[in-house]
N, C-alpha and C positions, 0 to 999 in steps of 0.2 A: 504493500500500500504506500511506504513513503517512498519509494522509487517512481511509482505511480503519481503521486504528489508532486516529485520534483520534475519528472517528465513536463507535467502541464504547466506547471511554473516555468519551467526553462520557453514554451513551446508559446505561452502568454508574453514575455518579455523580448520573445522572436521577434511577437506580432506588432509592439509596443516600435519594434525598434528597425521595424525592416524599410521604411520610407529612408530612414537615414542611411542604411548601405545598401540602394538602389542604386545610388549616384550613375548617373553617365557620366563616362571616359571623352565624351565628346567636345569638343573645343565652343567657344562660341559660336564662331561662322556656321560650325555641323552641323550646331544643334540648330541654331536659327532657320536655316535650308532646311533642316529634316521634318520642324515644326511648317515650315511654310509648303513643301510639298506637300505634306499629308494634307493641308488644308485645301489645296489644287487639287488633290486626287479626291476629297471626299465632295468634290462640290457638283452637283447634279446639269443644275441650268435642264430641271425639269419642274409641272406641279403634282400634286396630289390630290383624291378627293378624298379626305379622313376618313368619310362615310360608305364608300364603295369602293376604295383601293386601286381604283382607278390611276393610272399616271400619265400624264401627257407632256408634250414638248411646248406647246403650245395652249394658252387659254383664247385665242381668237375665237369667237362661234361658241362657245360653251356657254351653256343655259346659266344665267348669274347664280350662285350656291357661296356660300359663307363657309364651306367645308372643301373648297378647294385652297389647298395651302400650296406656297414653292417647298419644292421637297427638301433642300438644303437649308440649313441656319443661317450659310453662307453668303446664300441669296436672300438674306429676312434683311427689311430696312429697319436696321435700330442703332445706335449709337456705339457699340460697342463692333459692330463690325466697319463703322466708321473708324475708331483706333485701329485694327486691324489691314485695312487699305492702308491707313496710312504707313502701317509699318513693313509691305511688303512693296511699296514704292520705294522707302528709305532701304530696303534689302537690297531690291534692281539697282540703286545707286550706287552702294556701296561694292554689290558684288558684280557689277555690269550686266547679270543674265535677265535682258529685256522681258523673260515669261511672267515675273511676277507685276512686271508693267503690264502686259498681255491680259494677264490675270484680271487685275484692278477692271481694267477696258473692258474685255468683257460682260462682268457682274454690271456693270453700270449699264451697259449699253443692255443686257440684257431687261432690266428695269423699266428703261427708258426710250429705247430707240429698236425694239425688238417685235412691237403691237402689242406686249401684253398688262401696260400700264391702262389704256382705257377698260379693259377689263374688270379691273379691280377699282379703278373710278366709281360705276356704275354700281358696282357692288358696295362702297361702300356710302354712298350717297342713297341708296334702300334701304339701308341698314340703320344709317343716321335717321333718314325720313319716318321710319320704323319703330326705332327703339329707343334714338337719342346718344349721346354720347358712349355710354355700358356700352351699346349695342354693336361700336365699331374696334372695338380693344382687341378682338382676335381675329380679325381679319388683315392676312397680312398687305404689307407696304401701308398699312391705313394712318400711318404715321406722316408716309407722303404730304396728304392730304389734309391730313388734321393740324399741321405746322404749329399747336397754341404754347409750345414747349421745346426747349433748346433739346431734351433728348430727342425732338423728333427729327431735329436741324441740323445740330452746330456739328460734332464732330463728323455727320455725314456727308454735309455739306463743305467742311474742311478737306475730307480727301477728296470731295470734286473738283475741289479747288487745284490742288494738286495734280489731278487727272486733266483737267482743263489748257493749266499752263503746259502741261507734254502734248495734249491731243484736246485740241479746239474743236468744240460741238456746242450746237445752239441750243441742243435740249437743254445740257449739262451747264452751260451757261443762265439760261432762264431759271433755272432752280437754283441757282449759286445765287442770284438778285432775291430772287422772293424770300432768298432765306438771311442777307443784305436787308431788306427791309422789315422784316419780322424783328432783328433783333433791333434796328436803328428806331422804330416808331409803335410795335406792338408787346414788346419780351415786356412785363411788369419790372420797374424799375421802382427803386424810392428815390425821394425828393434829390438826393444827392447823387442820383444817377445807379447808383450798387444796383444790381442785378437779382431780384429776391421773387420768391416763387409764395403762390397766394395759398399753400396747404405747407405744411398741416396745421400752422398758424397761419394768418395771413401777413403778407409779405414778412416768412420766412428767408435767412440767406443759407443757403447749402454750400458748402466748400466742394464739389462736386460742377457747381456751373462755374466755378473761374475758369474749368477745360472745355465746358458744353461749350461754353463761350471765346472763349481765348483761341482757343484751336481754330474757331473760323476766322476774329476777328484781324488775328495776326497775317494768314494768310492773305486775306482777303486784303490786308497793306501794301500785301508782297506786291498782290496779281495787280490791280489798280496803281499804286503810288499815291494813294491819299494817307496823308499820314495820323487823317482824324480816326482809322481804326484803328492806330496803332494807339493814341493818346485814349482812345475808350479800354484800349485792353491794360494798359497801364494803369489809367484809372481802378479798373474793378482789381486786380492785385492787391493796389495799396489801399482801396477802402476794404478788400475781403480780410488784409491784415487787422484794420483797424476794429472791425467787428470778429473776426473770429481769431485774435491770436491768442495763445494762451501765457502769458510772460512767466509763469511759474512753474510751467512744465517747458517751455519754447517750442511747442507743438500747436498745433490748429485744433480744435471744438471741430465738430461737424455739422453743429448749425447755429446760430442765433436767430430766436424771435424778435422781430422789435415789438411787437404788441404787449409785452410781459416784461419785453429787457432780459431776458435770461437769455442762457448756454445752453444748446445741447448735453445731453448726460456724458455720453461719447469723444475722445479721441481717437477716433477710427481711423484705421490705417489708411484704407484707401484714398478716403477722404482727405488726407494729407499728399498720398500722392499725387493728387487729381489736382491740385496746387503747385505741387515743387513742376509736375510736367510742364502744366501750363507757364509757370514763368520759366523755364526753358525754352521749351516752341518760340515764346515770345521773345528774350532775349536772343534767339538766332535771327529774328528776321526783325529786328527793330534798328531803325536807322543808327548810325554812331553817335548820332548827334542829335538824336533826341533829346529833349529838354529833361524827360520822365525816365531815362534810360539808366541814370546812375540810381534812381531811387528801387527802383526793380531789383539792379543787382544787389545792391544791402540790402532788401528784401529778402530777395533768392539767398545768400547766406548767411543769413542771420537763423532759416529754415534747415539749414543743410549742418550748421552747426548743432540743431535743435535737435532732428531727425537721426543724427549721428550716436548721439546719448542712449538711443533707444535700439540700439542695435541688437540681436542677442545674441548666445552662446556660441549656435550653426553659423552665423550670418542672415540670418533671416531677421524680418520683422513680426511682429506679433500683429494678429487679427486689431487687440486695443494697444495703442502701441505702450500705455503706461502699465497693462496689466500684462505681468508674464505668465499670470497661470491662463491665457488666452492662449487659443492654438498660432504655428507659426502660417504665415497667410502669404503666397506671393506676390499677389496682384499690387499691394502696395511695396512690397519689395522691389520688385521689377523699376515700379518707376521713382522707388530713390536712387536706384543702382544706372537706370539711364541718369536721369537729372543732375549726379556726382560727375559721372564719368564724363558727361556734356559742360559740366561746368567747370572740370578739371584743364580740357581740351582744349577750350575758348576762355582760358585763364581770368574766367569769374571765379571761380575758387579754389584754395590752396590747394598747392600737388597733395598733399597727404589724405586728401578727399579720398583718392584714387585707392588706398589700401579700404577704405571700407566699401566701395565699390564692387573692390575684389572678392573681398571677403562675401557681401552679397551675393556677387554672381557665383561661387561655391553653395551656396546656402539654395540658391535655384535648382542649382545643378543636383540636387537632390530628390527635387520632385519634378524634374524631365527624364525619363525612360530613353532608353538608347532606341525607341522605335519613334522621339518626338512625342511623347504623350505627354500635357500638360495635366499633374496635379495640384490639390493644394488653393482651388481659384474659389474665396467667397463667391455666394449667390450675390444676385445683385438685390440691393438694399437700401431702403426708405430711410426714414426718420424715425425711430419712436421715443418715447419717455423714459425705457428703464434700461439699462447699462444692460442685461441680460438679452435683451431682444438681442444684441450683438454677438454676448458671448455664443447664444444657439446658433447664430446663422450656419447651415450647411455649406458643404463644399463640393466641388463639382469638376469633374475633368473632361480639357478639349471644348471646353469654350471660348468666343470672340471675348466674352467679360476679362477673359485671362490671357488670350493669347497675344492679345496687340500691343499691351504693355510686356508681355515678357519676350515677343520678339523685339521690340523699340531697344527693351535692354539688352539683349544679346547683338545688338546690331553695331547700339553704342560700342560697346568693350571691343569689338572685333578689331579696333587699332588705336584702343585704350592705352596709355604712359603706363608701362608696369611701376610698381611705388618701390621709391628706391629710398633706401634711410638714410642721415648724414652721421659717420661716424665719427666716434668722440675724439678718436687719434686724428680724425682729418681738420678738426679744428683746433688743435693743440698749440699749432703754431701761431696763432692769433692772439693767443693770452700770454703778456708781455709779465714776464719773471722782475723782480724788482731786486737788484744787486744791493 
């Protein structure tokens, strides 16, 4: 019996401990390509009817049904496969193999320029007529459509942007303005401009829209050369500082009401890195001479110094980043470990960034399978009132939620400064001996 004992004890603390010696052998670039083909190979560019198992290439002709879905996630419009475009553009660039530009083209054209966008028009315009807002939530692209929210917009809209400047299309341009105007005249805004969303208090500020936001507002500087989006994305930074930093932790809340004047319960990880990204993205394509340009980067490390404290044992970050008995989580990993490693590059912040960078991308490197399978990726997640709704939230592998940020980071490090230390004997000679 107590061999039998120690058996299942041995066989429980296997279980306990076998994510940590999964690790892949594979490099960044590897793993980045191996995460980004599987994502090519699993993507349809067909639909389905839930209901009859039906599958087609096409929805042209098909009788309107709420139960035809696109059969891939890949092809679902939602903001999280917005990161993902963008990160398999920044792949094509880094590694020259034009497929994952191919790729992006594509998914979009597929959407857009393929006949099957009126389709689902009509469908969800019955739906609305029908049921009302509830009524158009699971019908997919309905996002398209619905534009009352940066998730349905910014980040999607950001990599059209991106798709736009390599390959000029009028659709893809018409969507890139409507979604230009949504945020310049309809996004809810408070008196001072911040960007705050009218649930689950009203006008809420989420540290989550400084990317919904940023991500487009920045490029959208690029593609035009107005520099009024770039002076709006600068703005929401330093007022998101103002209302959501935490100076006691040096970390971000994940939300402030102003109807109450309180905090979020929460310092959620990802929520911080949906922050450090965005002022990256931004500091790349913000003019040198912006007027708001130096206040962004003392922004940006004054976070990366904050972020850094909270690192843990693996290299990873924690689910809350002040609580370590929270699981380790990558999705906000990923994007301290780009945001360091980007900021280390373009000498916003000290080389020595670069060793917790490192150490991150180890800490990843644990929950990537040598076949590209991402683990470890939060569900995607709201607001609520008690510190617990967080510590539950499930995890999920081989989603867009996880994989745009964690290829963004393997992309970064791919010709990352290794961290080099300065030794004590190399400064010896500097310190003058007094005869």
């Amino acid at each position: 019996m107590m061999n039998l004992r120690k058996s299942l004890l041995l066989g429980m603390v296997t279980l306990c401990f076998a994510p940590l010696t999964a690790q892949t052998k594979m490099t960044a670039k590897e793993a980045a390509m191996k995460i980004a083909d599987r994502i090519l190979s699993n993507t349809a560019y067909e639909f389905k009817n839930t209901k009859t198992g039906e599958v087609y290439k096409t929805v042209k002709n098909l009788p309107l049904s709420t139960d035809v879905k696109v059969a891939s996630k890949y092809n679902d419009w939602h903001y999280t496969n917005g990161v993902t475009n963008i990160a398999l553009l920044e792949l094509a660039d880094k590694t020259g193999d034009k497929k994952y530009n191919e790729y992006v083209l594509k998914n979009m054209n597929f959407v857009f320029n393929d006949g099957n966008l009126d389709y689902f028009r009509k469908v969800y315009d019955k739906a609305l007529k029908e049921g009302g807002w509830s009524a158009i939530r699971n019908i997919n692209w309905s996002m398209i459509f619905r534009g009352k929210r940066l998730d349905d917009n910014g980040p999607m809209g950001a990599s059209l942007i991106e798709l736009q400047m390599r390959y000029p299309n009028k659709s893809f341009l018409n969507y890139i303005n409507q979604t230009a105007d949504h945020l310049n005249y309809a996004e809810p805004r408070l008196a001072d401009g911040t960007i705050a969303r009218i649930w689950p208090h009203e006008n809420t500020i989420w540290a989550d829209d400084s990317f919904m936001a940023i991500s487009f507002l920045a490029r959208m500087g690029t593609m035009t050369g107005d520099d009024k989006y770039f002076t709006d994305a600068a703005n929401q930074i330093l007022n998101y500082n103002k209302y959501l930093w935490c100076p006691e932790k040096g970390i971000y809340y994940h939300c402030y009401h102003t109807d109450n004047k309180e905090h979020g319960v929460a310092h959620w990880s990802r929520a911080n890195g949906w922050i450090f990204m965005a002022q990256a993205d931004l500091l790349s394509r913000m003019p040198k001479n912006h007027p708001l340009r130096d206040a962004v980067i003392k922004n940006f490390q004054q976070q990366a110094s904050g972020v850094a404290r909270y690192q843990g044992k693996n290299g990873l970050w924690h689910q809350l980043l002040d609580k370590e008995d929270s699981y380790e989580e990558i999705t906000g990993t990923a994007m301290f470990v780009f945001g360091m490693a980007r900021g280390v590059k373009q000498g916003w912040l000290h080389p020595d960034f670069i060793y917790v960078a490192e150490q991150g991308l180890k800490g990843m490197m644990k929950m990537i399978t040598d076949n590209g399978d991402v683990t470890g990726i939060c569900v995607g997640t709201g607001i609520m009132p008690s510190i617990a709704y967080y510590y539950s939230r499930p995890t999920q592998s081989n989603d867009p939620m996880g994989e745009g940020p964690v290829l963004r980071a393997l992309i970064e490090m791919i010709d990352a400064p290794k961290y080099t230390e300065i030794k004590a004997e190399q400064q010896y000679d500097k310190i003058a001996i007094k005869k």
